[in-house]
C-alpha positions as a Python dict, from the first residue, in 0.01 Angstrom:
ca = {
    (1, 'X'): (0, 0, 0),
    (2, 'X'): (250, -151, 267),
    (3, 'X'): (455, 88, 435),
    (4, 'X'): (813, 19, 461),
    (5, 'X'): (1141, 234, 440),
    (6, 'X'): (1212, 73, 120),
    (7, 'X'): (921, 255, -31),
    (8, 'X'): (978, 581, 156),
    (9, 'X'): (1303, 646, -26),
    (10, 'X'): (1181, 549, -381),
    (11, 'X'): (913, 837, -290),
    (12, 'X'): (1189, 1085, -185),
    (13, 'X'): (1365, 952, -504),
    (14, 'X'): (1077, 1093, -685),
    (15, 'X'): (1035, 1407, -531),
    (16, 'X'): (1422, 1515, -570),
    (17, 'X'): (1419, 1436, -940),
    (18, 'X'): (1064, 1631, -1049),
    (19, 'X'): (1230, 1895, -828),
    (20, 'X'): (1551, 1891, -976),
    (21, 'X'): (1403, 1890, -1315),
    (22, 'X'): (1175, 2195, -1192),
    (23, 'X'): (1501, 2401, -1120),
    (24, 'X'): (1722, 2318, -1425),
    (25, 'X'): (1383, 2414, -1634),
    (26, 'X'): (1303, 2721, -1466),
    (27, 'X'): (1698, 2833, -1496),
    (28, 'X'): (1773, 2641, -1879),
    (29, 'X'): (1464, 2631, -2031),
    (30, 'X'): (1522, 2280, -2127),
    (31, 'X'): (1483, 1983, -1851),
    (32, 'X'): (1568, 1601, -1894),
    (33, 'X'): (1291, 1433, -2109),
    (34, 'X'): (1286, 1058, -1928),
    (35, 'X'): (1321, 1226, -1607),
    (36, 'X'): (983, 1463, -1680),
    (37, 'X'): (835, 1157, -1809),
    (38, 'X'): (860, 979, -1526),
    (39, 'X'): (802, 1239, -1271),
    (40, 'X'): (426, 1362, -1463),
    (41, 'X'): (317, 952, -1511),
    (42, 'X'): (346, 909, -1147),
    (43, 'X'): (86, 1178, -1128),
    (44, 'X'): (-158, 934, -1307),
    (45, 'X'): (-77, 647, -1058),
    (46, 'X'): (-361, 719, -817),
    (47, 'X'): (-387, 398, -714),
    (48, 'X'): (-86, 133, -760),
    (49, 'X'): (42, -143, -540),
    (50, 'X'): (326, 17, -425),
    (51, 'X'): (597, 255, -444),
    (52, 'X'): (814, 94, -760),
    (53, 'X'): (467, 125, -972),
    (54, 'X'): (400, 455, -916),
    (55, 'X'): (733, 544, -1122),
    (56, 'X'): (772, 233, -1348),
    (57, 'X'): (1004, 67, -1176),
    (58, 'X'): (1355, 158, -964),
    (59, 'X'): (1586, 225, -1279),
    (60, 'X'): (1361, 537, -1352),
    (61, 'X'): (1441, 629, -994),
    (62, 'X'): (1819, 624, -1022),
    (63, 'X'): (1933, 992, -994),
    (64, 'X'): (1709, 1068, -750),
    (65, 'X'): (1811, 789, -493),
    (66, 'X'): (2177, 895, -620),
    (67, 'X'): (2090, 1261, -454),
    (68, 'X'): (1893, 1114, -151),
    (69, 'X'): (2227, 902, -71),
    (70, 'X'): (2443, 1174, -147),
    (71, 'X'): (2274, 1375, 127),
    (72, 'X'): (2253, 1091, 386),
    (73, 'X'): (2636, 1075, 339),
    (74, 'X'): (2751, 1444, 321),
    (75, 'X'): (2402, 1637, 470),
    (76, 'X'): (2235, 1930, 270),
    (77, 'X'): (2497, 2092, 59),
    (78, 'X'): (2209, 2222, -158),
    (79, 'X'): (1996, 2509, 11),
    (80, 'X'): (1808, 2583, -266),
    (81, 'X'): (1729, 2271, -333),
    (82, 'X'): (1657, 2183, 43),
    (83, 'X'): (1435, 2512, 38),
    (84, 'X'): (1255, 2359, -211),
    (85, 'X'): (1195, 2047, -74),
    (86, 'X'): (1078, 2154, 216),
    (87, 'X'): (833, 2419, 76),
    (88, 'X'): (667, 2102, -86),
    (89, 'X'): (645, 1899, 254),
    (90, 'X'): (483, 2166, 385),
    (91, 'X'): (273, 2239, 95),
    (92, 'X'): (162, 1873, 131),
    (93, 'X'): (27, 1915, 496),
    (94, 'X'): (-211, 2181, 394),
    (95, 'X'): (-316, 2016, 71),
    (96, 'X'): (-346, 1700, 224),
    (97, 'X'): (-640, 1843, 493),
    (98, 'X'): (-820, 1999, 194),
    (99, 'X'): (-1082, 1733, 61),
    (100, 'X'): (-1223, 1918, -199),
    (101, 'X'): (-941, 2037, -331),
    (102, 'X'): (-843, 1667, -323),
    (103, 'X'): (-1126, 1591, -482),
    (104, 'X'): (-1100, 1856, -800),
    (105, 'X'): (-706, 1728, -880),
    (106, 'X'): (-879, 1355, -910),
    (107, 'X'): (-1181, 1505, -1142),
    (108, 'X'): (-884, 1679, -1340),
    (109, 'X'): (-664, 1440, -1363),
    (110, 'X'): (-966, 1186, -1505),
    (111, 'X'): (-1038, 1478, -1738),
    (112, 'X'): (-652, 1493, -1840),
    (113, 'X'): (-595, 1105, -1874),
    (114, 'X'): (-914, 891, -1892),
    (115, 'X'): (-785, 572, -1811),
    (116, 'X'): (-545, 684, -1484),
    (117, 'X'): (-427, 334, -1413),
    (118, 'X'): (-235, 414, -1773),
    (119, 'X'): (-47, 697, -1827),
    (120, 'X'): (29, 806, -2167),
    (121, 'X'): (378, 686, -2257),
    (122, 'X'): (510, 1018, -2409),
    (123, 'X'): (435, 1344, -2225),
    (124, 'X'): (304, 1608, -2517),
    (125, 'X'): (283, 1985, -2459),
    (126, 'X'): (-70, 1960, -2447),
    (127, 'X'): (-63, 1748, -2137),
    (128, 'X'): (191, 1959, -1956),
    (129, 'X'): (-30, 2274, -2021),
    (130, 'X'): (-369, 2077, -1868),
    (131, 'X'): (-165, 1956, -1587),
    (132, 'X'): (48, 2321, -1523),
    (133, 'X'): (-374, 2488, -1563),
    (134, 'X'): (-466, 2216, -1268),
    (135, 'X'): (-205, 2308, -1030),
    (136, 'X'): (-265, 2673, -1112),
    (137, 'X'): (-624, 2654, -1050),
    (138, 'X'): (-538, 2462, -741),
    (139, 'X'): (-234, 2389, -558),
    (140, 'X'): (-148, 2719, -641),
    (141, 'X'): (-397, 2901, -373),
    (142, 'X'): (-294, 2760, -87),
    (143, 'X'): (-61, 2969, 117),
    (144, 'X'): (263, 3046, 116),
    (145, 'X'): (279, 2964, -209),
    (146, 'X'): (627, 2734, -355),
    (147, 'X'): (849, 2981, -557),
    (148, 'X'): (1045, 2913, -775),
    (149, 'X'): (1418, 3122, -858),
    (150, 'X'): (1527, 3070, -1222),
    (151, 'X'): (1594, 3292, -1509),
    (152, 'X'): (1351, 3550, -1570),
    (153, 'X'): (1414, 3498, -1993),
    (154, 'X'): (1266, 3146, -1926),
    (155, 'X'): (1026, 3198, -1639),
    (156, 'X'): (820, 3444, -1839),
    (157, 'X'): (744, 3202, -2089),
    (158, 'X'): (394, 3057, -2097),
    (159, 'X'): (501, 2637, -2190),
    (160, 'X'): (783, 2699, -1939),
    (161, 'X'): (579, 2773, -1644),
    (162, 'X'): (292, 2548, -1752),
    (163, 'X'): (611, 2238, -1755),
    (164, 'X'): (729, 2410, -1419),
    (165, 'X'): (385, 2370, -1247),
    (166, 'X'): (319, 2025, -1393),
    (167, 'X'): (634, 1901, -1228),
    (168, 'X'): (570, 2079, -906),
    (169, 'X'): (194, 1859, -901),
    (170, 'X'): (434, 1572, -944),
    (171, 'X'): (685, 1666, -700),
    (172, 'X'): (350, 1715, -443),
    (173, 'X'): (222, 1367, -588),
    (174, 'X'): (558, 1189, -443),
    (175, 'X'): (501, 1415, -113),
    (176, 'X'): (184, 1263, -68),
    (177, 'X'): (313, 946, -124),
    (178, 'X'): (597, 1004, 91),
    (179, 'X'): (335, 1047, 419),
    (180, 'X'): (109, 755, 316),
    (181, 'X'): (419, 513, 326),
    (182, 'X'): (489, 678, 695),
    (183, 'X'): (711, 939, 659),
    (184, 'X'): (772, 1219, 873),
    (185, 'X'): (1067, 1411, 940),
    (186, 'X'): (1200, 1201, 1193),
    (187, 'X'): (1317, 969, 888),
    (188, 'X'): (1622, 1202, 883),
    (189, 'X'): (1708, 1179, 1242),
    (190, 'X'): (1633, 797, 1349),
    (191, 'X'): (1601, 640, 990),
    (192, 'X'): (1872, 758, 816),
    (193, 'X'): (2082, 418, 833),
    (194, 'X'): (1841, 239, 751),
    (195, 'X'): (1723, 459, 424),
    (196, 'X'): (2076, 417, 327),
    (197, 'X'): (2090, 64, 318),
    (198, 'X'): (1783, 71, 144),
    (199, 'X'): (1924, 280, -122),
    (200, 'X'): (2233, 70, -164),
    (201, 'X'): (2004, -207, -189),
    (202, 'X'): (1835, -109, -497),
    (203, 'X'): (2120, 57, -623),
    (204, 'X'): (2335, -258, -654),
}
């Protein structure tokens, strides 16, 4: 894939909105169904053209670029949230220099969704579980570990968690993504014009 800033942001984009769906979950119970959709099909787009594939297309993006540009404009008004985001960057750099553990989320995720290249169309609670077991059995040794603050009512519940976790491997996918477009966090120091522009571009 081509790296440009235009494809950085839609990757932020994605990581703000499975993160933003991983907080309202862990403190409602109840999270945004086309938002989960398209945060846990990008999971299953190991290897598309670009940026824009990976989440079907920019109008699936459209709160998250809202909340990238938000912050461009009025900086991080959101600890948690930044917290968060940042606990996932850095969660990326260690996963990132693990190969085999690299290698056991591909084997999964064949195991999860045969054909990758096409992800089921409507997430089932079957799916989330497999996915939320995968990022338990993996992401979820490396150290320091991302937690999550929520409701205890809803955290203690088995789907809950299992959703929670899926969306985390999603929010890690867009991390990923993120770095192999060229991003660093230097983005928000010297790019941040630029990534605004970009935003308003595909906003308009």
């Amino acid at each position: 894939m081509n790296s440009s800033i235009d494809d950085r942001v839609l990757a932020l984009a994605g990581l703000l909105q499975a993160l933003t769906q991983v907080r309202r979950i862990a403190d409602t119970g109840h999270g945004e169904g086309h938002q989960i959709e398209t945060a846990i099909n990008s999971v299953f787009m190991i290897d598309a053209a670009d940026a824009e594939t990976v989440y079907g297309g920019v109008d699936n993006l459209r709160s998250g670029l809202r909340q990238l540009r938000d912050y461009l404009a009025n900086g991080n008004k959101d600890e948690a949230m930044g917290k968060l985001v940042l606990a996932v960057l850095q969660l990326e750099r260690r996963f990132i220099r693990d190969k085999k553990m690299i290698d056991d989320i591909q084997a999964g995720l064949g195991g999860i969704s045969p054909a990758e290249d096409q992800p089921p169309a409507v997430i089932d609670s079957e799916t989330l579980a497999e996915l939320g077991k995968l990022y338990s059995d993996t992401i979820s040794t490396l150290r320091p570990r991302v937690m999550v603050q929520g409701n205890p009512h809803y955290l203690g519940q088995i789907d809950v968690v299992a959703e929670i976790r899926a969306l985390l491997l999603a929010a890690l996918r867009s991390a990923v993504l993120w770095r192999q477009m060229g991003g660093s966090l230097w983005d928000f120091v010297f790019q941040r014009r630029a990534m605004a522009s970009a935003i308003d571009a595909r906003m308009a």
